[in-house]
N, C-alpha and C positions, 0 to 999 in steps of 0.2 A: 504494500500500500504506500507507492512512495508519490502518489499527486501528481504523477508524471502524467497520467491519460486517463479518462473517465472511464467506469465502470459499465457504462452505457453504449454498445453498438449502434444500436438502432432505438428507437420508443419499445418497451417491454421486452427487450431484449438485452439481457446482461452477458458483457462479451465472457470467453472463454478462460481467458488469462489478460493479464496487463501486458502490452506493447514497449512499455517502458521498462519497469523491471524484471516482468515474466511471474510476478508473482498469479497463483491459479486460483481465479475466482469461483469456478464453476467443478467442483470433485465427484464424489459418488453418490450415486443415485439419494434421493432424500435430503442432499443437505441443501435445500432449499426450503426446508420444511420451516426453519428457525428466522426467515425472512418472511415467512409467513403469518409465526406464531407473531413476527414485533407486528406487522399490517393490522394484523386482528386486536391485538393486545388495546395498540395505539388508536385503531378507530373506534373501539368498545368506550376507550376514554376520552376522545374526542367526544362522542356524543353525548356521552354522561357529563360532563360538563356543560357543554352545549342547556341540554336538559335543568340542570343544577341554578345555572346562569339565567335562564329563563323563568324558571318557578316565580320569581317576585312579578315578572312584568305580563307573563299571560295567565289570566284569570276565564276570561268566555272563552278564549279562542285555544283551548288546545288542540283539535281539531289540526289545527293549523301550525301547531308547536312540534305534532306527531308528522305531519305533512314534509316540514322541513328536517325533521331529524334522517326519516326516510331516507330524502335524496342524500342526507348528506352521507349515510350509510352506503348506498350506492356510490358517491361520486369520491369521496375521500382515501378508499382503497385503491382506485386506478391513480390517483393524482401523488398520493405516497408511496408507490411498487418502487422504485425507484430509491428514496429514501430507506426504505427498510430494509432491501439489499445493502445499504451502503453502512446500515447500523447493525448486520449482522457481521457482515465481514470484518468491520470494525472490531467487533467483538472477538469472532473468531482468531484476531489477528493477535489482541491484548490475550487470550487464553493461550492459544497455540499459535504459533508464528505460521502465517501461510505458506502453503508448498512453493517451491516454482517448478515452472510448468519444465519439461526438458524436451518439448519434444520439436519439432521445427514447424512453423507456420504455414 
């Protein structure tokens, strides 16, 4: 993880390895599970707050409170894939230092 080139190929596509140091972002099967769990984790709390933040100021209209929490459950997962990749590997990196990749491009 040395900041050299983004983790990012393409939109929702996380590259393979780093270009710059070869560090290997992408290993065996499942470990993308733990980029999933922060998505979930993180949107579960986004919206609880969300939720928590609101209680003083909507009184009739919840309706309307459940309306927008909805989308945001929908739309806050695609807009942080990206982000939680980038906080698992983090992680990954602070536990166990990542592999590099050896094999040629």
């Amino acid at each position: 993880m040395c900041g050299g080139a983004s983790i990012v190929e393409r939109p929702f596509h996380v590259r393979h390895h780093c270009p710059a140091c070869r560090a290997l972002f992408k290993r065996e099967e499942g470990f993308f599970v733990g980029a999933i769990a922060i998505n979930l984790v993180t949107t579960e709390a986004v919206i609880l707050l969300v939720y928590l933040a609101s209680l003083p100021f909507v009184e009739t209209h919840f309706q309307m409170l459940l309306n927008v929490m909805l989308v945001l459950a929908l739309v806050f997962p695609i807009v942080f894939y990206h982000h939680s990749w980038s906080l698992w590997l983090g992680f990954d990196h602070v536990v166990e230092t990542l592999p590099v990749y050896e094999g040629t491009d």
